[in-house]
N, C-alpha and C positions, 0 to 999 in steps of 0.2 A: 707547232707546225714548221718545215722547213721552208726556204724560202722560194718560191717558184721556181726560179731559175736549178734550184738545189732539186728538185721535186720532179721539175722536168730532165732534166739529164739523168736522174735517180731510173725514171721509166723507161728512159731510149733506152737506158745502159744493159737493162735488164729484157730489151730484145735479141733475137738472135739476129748474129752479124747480116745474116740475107732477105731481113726484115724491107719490106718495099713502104715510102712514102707513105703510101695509103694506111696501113696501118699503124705508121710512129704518128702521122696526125689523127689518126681517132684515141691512139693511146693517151696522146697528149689531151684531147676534147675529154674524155672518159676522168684523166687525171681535173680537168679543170671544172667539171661537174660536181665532184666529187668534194672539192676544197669549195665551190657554190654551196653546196649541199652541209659541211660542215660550217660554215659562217652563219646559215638561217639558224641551224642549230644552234650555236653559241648565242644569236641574237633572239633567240623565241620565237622564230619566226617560220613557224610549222604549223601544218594543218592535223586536227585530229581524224581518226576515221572515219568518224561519220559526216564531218566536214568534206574531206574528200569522198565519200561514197554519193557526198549529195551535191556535189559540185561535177562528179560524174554523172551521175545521170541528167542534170540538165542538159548536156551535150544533147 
């Protein structure tokens, strides 16, 4: 993986120049989800389906 700082400029760069705040902070949340999302992965630390479909409906 590259290194945040490398990650995040990686996704500004790749907005268009009349891009508004709003946007380069959620691309950046979306990017840091994303490498959240890849870490449970690497550590095992995932729900199966049915784990999730039953942790859904007890909502």
């Amino acid at each position: 993986m590259l290194a945040i700082k490398q990650e995040a400029l990686r996704a500004i760069n790749e907005l268009p120049d009349d891009t508004d705040i709003e946007e380069i902070m959620y691309r950046l949340y979306i990017v840091d989800k994303i490498r959240k999302g890849q870490k449970d992965i690497e550590n095992q630390q995932t729900l199966t389906s049915a784990e999730l479909k039953n942790e859904i409906e007890s909502w």
